[in-house]
N, CA and C atoms as an extended XYZ file, in Angstrom:
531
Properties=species:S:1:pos:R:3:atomname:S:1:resname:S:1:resid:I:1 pbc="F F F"
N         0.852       -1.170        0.000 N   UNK     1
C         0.000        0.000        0.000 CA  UNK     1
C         0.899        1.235        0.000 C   UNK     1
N         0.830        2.092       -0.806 N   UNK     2
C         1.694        3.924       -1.078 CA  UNK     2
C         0.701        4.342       -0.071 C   UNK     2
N         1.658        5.121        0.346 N   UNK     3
C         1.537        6.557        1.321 CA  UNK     3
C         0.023        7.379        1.323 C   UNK     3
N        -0.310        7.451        0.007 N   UNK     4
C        -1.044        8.108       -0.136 CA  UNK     4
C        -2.509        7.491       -0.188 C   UNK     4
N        -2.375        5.965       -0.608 N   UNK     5
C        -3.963        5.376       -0.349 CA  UNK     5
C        -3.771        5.151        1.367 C   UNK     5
N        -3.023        4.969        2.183 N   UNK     6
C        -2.874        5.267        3.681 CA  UNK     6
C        -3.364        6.834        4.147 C   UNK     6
N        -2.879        7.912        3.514 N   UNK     7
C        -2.793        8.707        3.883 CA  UNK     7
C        -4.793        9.249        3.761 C   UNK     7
N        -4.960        8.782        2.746 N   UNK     8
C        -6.394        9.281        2.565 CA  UNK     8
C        -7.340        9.235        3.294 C   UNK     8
N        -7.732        7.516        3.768 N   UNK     9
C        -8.913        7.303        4.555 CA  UNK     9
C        -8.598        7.723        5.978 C   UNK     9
N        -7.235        8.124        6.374 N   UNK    10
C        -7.018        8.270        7.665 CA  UNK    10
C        -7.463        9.947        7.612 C   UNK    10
N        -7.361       10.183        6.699 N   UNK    11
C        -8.320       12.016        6.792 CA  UNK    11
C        -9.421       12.150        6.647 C   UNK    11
N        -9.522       11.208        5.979 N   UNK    12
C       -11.315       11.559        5.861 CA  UNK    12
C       -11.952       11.046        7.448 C   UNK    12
N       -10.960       10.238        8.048 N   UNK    13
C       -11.653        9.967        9.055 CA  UNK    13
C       -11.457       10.729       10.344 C   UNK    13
N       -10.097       11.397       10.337 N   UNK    14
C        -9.804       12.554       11.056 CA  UNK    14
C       -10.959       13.911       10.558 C   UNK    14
N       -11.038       14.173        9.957 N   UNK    15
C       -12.122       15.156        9.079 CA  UNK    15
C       -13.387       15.107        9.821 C   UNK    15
N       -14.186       13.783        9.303 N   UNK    16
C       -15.294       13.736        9.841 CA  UNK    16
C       -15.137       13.814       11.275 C   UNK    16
N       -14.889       12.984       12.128 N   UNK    17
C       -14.804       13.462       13.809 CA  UNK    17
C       -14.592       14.974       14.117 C   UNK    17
N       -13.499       15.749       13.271 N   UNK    18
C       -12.845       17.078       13.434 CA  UNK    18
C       -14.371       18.505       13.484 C   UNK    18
N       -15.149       17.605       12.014 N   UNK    19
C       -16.083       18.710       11.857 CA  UNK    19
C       -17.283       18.325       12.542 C   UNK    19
N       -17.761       17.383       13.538 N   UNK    20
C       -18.803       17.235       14.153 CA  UNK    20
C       -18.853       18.126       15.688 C   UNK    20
N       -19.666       19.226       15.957 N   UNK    21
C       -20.405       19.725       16.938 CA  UNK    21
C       -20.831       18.816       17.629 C   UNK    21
N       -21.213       18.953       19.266 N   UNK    22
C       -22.410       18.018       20.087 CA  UNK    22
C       -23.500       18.340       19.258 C   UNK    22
N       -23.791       19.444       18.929 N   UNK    23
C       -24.936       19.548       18.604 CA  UNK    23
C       -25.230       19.124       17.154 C   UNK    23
N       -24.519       18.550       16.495 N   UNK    24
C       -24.414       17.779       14.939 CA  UNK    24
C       -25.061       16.155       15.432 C   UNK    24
N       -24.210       16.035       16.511 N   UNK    25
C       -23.980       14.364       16.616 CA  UNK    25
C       -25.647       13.927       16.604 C   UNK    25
N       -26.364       12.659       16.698 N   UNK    26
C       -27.608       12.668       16.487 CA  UNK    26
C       -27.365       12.126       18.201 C   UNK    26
N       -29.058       12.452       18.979 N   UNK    27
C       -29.331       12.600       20.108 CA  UNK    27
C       -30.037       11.496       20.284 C   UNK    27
N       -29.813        9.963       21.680 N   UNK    28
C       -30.544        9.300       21.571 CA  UNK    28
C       -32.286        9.835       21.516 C   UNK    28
N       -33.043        9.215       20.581 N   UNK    29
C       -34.143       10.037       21.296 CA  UNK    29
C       -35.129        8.921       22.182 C   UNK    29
N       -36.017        9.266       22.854 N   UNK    30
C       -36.536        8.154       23.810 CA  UNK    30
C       -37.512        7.146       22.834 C   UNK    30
N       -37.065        5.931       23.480 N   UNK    31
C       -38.222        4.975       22.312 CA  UNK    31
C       -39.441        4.771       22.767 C   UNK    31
N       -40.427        4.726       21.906 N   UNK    32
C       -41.768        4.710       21.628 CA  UNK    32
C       -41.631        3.330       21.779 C   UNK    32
N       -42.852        2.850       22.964 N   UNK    33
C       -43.431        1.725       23.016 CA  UNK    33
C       -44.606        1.509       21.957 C   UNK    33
N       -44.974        0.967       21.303 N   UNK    34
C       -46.316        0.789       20.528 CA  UNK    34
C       -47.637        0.009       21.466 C   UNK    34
N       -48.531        0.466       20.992 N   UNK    35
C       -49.749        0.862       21.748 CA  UNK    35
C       -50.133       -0.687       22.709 C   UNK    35
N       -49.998       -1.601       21.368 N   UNK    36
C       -49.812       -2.748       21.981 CA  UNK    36
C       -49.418       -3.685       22.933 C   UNK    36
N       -48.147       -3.123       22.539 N   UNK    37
C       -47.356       -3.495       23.933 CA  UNK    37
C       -47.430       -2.594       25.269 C   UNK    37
N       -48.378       -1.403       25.639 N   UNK    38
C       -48.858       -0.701       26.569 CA  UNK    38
C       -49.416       -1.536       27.890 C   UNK    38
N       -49.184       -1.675       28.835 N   UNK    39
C       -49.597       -2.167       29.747 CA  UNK    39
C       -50.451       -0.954       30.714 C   UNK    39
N       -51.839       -1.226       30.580 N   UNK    40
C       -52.619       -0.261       31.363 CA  UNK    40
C       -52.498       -0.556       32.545 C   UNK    40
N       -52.756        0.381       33.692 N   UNK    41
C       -52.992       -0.382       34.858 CA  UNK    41
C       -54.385       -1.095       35.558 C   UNK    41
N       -54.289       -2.067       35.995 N   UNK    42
C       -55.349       -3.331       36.142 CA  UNK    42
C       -56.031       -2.258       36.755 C   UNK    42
N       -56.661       -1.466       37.683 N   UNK    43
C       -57.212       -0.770       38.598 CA  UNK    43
C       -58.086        0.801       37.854 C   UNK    43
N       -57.248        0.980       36.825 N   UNK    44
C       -58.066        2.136       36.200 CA  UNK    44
C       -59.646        1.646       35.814 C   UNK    44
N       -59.589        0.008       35.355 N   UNK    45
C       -61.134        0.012       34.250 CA  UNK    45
C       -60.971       -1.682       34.877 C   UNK    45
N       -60.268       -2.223       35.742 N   UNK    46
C       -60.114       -3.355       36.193 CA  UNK    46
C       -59.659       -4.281       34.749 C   UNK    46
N       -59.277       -3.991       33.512 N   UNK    47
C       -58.737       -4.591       32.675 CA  UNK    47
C       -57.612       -4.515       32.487 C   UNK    47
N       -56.868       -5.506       31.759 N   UNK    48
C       -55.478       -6.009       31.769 CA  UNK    48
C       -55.153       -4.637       29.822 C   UNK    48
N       -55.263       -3.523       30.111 N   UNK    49
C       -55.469       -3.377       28.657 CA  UNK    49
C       -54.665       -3.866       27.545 C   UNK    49
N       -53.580       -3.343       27.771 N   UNK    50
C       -52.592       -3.874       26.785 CA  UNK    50
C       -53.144       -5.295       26.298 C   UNK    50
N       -53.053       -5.988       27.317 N   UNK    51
C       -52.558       -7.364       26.855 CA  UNK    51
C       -54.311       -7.749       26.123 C   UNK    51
N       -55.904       -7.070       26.346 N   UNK    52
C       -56.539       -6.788       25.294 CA  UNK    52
C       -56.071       -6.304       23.924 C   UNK    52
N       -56.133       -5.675       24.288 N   UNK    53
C       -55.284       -4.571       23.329 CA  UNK    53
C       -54.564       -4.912       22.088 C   UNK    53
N       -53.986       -5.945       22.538 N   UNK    54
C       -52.836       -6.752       21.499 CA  UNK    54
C       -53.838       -7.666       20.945 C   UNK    54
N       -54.246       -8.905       21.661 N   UNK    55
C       -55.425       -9.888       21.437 CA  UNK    55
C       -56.167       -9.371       20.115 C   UNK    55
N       -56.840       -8.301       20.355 N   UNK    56
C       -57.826       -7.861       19.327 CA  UNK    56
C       -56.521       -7.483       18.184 C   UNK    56
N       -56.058       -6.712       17.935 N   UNK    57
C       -55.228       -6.105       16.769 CA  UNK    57
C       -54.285       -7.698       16.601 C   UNK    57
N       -54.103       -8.921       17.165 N   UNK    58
C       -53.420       -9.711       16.583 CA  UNK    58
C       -54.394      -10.590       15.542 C   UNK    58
N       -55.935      -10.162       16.269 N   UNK    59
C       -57.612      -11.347       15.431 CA  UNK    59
C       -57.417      -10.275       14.422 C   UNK    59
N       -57.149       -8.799       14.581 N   UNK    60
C       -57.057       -7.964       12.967 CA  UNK    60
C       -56.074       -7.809       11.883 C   UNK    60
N       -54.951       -8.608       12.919 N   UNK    61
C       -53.464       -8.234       11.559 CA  UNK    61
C       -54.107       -9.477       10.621 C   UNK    61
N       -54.582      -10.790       11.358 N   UNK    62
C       -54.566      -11.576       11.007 CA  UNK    62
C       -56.312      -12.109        9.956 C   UNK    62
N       -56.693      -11.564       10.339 N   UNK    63
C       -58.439      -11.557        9.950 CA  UNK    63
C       -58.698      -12.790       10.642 C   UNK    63
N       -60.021      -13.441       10.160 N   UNK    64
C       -60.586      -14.922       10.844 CA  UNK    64
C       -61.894      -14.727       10.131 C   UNK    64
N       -62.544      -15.880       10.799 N   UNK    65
C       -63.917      -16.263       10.452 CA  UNK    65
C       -64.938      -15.617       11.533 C   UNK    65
N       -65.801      -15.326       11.389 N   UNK    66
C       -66.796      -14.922       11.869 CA  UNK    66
C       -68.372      -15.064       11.739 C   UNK    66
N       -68.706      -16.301       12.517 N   UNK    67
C       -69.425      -17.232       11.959 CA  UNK    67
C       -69.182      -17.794       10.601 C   UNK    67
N       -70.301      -17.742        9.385 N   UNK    68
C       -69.691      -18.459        8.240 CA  UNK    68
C       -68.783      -17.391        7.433 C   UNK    68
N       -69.116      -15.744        7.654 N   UNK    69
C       -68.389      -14.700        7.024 CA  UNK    69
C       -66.682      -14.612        7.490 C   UNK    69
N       -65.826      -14.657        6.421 N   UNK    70
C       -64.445      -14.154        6.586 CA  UNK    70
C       -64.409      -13.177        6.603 C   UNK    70
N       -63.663      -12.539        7.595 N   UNK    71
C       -63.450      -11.073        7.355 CA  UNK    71
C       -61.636      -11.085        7.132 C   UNK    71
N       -61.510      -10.158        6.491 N   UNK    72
C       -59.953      -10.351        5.924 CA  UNK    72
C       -59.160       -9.288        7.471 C   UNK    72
N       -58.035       -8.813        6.521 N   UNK    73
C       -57.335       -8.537        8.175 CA  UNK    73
C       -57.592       -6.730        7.879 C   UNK    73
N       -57.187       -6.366        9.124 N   UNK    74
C       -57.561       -4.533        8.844 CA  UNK    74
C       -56.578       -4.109        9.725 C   UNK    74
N       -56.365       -2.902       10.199 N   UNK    75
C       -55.105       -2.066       10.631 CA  UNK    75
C       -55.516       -2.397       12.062 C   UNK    75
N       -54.782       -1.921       12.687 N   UNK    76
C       -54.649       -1.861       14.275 CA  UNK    76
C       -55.567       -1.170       14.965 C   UNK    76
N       -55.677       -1.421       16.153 N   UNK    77
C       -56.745        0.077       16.925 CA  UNK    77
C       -55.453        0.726       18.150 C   UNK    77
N       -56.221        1.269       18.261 N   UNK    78
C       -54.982        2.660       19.340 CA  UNK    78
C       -56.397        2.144       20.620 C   UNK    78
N       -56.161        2.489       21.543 N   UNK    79
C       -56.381        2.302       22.751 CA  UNK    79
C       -57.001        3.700       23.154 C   UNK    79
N       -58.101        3.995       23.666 N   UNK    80
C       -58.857        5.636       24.216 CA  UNK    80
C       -59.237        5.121       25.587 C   UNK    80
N       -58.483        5.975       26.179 N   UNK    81
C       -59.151        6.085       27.648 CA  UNK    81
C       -60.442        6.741       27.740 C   UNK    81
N       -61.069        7.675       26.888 N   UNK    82
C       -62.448        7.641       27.006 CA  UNK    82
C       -63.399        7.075       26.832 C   UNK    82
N       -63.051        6.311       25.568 N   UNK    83
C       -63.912        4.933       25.434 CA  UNK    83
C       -63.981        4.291       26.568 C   UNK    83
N       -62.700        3.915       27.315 N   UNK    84
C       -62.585        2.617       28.498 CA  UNK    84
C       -63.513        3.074       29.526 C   UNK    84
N       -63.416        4.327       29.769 N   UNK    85
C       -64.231        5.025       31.026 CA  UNK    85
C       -66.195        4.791       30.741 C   UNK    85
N       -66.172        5.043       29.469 N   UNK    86
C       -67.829        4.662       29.208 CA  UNK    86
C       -67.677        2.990       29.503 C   UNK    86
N       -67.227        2.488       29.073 N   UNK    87
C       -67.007        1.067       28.931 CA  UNK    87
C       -67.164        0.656       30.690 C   UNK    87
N       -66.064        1.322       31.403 N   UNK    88
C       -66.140        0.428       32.859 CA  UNK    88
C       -67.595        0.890       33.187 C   UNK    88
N       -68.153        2.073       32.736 N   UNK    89
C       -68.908        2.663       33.662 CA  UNK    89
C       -70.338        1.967       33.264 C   UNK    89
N       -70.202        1.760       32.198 N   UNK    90
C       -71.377        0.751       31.817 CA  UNK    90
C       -71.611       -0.482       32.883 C   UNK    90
N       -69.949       -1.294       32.570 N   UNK    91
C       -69.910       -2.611       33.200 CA  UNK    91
C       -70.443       -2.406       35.023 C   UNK    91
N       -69.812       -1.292       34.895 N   UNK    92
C       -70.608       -0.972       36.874 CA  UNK    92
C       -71.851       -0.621       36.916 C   UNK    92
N       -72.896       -0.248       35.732 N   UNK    93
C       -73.918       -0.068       35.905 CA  UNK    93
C       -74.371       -1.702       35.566 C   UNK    93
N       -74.450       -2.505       34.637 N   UNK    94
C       -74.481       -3.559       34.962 CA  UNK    94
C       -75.145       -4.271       35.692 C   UNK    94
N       -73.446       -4.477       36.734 N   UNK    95
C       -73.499       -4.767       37.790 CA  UNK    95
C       -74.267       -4.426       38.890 C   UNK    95
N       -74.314       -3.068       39.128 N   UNK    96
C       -74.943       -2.722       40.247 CA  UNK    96
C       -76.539       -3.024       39.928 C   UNK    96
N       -76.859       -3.202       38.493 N   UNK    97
C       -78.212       -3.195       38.618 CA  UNK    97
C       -79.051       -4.870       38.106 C   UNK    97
N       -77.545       -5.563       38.621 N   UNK    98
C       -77.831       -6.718       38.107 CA  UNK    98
C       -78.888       -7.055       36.548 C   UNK    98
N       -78.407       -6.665       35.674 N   UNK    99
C       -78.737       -6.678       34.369 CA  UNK    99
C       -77.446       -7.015       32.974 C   UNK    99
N       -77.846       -7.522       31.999 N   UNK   100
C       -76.782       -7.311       31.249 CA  UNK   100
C       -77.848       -7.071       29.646 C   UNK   100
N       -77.401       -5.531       29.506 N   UNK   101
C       -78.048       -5.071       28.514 CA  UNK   101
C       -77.040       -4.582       27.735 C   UNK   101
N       -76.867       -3.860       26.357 N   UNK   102
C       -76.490       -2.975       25.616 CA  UNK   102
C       -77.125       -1.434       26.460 C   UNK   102
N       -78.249       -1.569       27.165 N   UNK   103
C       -79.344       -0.401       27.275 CA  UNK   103
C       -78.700       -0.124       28.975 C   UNK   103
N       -78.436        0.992       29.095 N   UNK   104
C       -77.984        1.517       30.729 CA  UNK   104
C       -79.513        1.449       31.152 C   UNK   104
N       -79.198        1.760       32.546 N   UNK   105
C       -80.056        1.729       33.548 CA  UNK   105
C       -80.813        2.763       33.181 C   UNK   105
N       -80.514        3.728       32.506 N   UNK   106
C       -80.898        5.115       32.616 CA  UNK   106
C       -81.550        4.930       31.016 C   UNK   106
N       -81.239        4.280       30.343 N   UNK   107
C       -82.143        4.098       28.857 CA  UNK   107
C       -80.965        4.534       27.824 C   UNK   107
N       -79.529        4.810       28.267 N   UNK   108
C       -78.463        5.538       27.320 CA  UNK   108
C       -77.848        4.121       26.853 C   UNK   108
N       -77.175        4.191       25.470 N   UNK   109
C       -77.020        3.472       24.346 CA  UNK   109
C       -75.631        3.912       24.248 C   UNK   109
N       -74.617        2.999       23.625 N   UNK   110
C       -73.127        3.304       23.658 CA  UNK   110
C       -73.191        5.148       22.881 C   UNK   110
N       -73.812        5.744       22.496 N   UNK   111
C       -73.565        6.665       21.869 CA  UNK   111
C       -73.706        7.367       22.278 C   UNK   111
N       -74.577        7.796       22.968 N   UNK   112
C       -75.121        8.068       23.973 CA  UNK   112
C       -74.016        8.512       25.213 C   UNK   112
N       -73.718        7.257       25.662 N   UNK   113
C       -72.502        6.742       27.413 CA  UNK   113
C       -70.733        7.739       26.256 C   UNK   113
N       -70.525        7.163       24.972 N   UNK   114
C       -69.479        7.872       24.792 CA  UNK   114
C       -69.562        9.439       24.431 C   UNK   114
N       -70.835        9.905       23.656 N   UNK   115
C       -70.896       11.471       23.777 CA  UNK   115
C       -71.123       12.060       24.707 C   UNK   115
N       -71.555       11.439       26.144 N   UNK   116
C       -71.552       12.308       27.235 CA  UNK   116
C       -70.064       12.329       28.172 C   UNK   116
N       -69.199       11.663       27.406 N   UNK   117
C       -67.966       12.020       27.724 CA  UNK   117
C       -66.837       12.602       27.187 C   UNK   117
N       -67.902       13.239       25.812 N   UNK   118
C       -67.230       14.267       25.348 CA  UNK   118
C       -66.171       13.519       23.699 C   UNK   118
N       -66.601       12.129       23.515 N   UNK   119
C       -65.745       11.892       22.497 CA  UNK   119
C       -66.887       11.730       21.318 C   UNK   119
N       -66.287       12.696       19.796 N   UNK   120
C       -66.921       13.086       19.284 CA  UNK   120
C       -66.825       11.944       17.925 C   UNK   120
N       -67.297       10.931       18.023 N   UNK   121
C       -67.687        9.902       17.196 CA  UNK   121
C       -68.119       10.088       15.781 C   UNK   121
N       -67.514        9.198       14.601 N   UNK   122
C       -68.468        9.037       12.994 CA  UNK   122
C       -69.186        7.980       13.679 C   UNK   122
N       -68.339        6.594       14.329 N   UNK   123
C       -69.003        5.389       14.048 CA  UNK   123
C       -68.504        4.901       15.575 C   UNK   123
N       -69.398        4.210       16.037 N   UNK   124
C       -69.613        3.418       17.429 CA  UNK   124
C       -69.957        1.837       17.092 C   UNK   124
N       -69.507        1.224       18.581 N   UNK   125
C       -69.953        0.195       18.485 CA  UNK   125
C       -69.495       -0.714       20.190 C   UNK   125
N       -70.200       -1.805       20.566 N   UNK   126
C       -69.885       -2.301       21.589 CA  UNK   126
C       -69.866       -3.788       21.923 C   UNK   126
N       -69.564       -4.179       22.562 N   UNK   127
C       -69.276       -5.630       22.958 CA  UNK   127
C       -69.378       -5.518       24.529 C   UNK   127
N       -70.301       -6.867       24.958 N   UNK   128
C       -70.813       -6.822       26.406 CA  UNK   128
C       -70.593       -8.329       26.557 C   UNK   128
N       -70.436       -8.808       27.219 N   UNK   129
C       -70.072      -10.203       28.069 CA  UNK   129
C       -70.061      -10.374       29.527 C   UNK   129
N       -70.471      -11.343       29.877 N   UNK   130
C       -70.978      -11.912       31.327 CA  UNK   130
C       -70.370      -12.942       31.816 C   UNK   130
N       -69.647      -13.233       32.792 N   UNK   131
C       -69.466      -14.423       33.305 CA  UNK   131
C       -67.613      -15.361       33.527 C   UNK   131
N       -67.196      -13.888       31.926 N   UNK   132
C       -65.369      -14.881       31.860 CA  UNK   132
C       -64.809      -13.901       33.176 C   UNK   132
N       -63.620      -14.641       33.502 N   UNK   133
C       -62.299      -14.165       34.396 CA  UNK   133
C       -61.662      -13.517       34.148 C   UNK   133
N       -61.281      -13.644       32.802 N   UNK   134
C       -60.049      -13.382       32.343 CA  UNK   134
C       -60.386      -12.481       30.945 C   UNK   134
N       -59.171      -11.505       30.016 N   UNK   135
C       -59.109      -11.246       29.055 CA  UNK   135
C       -59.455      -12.311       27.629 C   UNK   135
N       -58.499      -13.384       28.137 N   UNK   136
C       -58.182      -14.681       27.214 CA  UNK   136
C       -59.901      -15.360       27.188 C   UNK   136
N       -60.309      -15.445       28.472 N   UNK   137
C       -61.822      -15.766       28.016 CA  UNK   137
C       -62.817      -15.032       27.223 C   UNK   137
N       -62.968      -13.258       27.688 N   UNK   138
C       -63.831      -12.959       27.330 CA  UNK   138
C       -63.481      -12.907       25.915 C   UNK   138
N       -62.172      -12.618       25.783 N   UNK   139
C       -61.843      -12.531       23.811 CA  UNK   139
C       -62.644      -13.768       23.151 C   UNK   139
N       -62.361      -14.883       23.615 N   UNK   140
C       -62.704      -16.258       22.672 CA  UNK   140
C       -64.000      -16.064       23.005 C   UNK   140
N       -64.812      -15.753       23.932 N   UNK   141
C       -65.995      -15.332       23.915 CA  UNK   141
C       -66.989      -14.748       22.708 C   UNK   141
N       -66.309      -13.572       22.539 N   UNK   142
C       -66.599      -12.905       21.537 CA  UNK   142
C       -66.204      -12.937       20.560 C   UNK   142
N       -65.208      -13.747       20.045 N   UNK   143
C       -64.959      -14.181       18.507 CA  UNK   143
C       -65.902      -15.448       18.280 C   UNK   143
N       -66.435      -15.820       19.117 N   UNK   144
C       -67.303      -16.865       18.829 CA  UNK   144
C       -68.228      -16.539       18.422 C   UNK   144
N       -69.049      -15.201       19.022 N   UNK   145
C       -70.334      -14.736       18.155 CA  UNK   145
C       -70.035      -13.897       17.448 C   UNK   145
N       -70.636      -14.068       16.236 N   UNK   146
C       -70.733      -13.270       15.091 CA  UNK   146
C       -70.843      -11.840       14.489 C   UNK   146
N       -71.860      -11.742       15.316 N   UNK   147
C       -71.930      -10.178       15.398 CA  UNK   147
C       -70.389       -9.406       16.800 C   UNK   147
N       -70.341      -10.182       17.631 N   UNK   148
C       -69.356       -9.357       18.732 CA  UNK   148
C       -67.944       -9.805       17.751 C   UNK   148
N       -67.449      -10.806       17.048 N   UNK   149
C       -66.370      -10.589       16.413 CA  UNK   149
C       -66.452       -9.715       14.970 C   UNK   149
N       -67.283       -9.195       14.704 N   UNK   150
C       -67.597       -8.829       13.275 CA  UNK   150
C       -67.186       -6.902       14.114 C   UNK   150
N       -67.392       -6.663       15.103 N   UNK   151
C       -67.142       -5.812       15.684 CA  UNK   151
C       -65.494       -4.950       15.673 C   UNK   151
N       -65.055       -6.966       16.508 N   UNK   152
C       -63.808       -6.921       16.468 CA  UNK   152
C       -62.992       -6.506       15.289 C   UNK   152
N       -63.770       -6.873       14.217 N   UNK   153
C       -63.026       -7.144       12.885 CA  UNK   153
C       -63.681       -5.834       12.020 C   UNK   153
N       -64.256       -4.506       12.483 N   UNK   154
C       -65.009       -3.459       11.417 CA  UNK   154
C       -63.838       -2.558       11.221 C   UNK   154
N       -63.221       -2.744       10.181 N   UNK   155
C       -62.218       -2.069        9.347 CA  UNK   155
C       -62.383       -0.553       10.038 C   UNK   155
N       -63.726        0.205       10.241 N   UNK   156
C       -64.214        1.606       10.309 CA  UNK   156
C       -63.783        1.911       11.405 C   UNK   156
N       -63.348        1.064       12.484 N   UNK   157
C       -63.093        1.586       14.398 CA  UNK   157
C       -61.703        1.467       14.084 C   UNK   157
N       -61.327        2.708       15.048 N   UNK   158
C       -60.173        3.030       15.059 CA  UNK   158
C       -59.401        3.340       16.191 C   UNK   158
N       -60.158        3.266       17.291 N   UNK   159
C       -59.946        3.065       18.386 CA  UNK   159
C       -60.830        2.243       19.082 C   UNK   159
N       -60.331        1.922       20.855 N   UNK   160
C       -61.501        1.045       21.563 CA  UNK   160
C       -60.944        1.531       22.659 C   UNK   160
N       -61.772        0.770       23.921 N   UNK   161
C       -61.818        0.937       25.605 CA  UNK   161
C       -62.348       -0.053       25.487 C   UNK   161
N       -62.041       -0.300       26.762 N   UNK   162
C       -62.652       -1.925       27.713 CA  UNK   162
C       -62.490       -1.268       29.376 C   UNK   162
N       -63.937       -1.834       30.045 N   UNK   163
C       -63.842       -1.683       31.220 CA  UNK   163
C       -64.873       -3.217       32.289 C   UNK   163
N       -64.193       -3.440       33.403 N   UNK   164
C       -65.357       -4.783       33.884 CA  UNK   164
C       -65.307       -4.260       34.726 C   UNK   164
N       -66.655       -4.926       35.399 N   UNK   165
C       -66.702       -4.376       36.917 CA  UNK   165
C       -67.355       -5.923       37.301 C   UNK   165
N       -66.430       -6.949       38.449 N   UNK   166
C       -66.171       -7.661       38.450 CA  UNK   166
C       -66.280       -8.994       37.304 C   UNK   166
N       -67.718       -9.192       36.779 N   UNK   167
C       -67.578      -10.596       35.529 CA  UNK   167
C       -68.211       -9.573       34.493 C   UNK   167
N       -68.632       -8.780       34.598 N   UNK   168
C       -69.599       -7.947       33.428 CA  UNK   168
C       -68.602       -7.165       32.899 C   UNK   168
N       -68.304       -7.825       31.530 N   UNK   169
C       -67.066       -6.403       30.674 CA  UNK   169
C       -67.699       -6.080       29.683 C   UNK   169
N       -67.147       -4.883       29.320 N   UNK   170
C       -67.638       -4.219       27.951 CA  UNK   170
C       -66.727       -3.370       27.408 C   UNK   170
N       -66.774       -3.508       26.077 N   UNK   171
C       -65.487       -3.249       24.877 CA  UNK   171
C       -66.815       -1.971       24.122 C   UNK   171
N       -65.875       -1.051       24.118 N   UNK   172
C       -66.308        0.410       23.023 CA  UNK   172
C       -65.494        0.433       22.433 C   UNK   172
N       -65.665        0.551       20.721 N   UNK   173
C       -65.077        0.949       19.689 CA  UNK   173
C       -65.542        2.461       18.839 C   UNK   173
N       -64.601        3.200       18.528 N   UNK   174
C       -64.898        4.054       17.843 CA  UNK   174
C       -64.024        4.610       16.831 C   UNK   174
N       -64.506        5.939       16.031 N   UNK   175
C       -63.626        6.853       14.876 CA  UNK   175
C       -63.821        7.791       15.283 C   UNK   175
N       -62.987        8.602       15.861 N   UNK   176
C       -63.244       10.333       15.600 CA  UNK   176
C       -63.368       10.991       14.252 C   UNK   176
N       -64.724       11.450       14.671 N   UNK   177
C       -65.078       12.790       13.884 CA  UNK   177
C       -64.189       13.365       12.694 C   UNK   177
């Protein structure tokens, strides 16, 4: 090797270090967890969210059957804490009134329970279940019926909430406005 193919890359590499500022260099920046992998806390809506959370967007990366209809696969949902809050607050009305309706105690309808909390909806929708323990139950729950996985699976929701109040859960889906 001559002098001069030595001499070269050792400047360019003196060079570059020479002309970098702190403020050139790139800055770690903090990493973004994805929504999915979010772990809510069990105590806000008594649901495990995340690990919902994932469940549903893994039945959507993937599509499935729904009753005899396929539904193919659709994008992800983001997670709304306002949804979840209509959602628990349903599941505690529910409960407290020993009933399991779509219909509150009071005669209000998911559209209803989410515009009085101020989230300004195109398209709604809900899922109610009685009786599972767990996330893993109530999901297979509701992919079993047709209409509650066809829910799961409406291309149009773009977000959701989930809230139980002890066996009574309920899943809100929506689109902002």
């Amino acid at each position: 090797m001559n002098m001069r193919q030595g001499v070269f890359p050792a400047f360019v590499i003196v060079l570059f270090f020479s002309s970098c500022k702190k403020a050139d260099m790139p800055v770690d920046q903090p990493k973004t967890t994805p929504a999915a992998e979010v772990q809510k806390p069990d105590l806000a809506y008594n649901v495990k969210a995340g690990t919902l959370l994932d469940m549903v967007n893994q039945v959507r990366a993937s599509g499935c059957n729904c009753g005899s209809d396929y539904m193919p696969p659709v994008t992800a949902l983001t997670w709304n804490d306002t949804l979840a809050l209509a959602a628990y607050q349903h599941s505690e009305d529910m409960k407290t009134n020993n009933d399991f309706s779509h219909t509150g105690s009071d005669g209000s309808d998911v559209r209803g329970r989410i515009t009085s909390k101020g989230y300004i909806w195109s398209i709604c929708g809900e899922n109610i279940a009685w009786g599972q323990t767990s996330e893993q139950l109530v999901m297979n729950s509701w992919l079993k019926s047709e209409r509650h996985c066809k829910n799961i699976m409406n291309k149009n929701f773009k977000e959701m909430g989930a809230g139980r109040a002890d066996d009574y859960w309920t899943q809100v889906f929506g689109a902002k406005r």
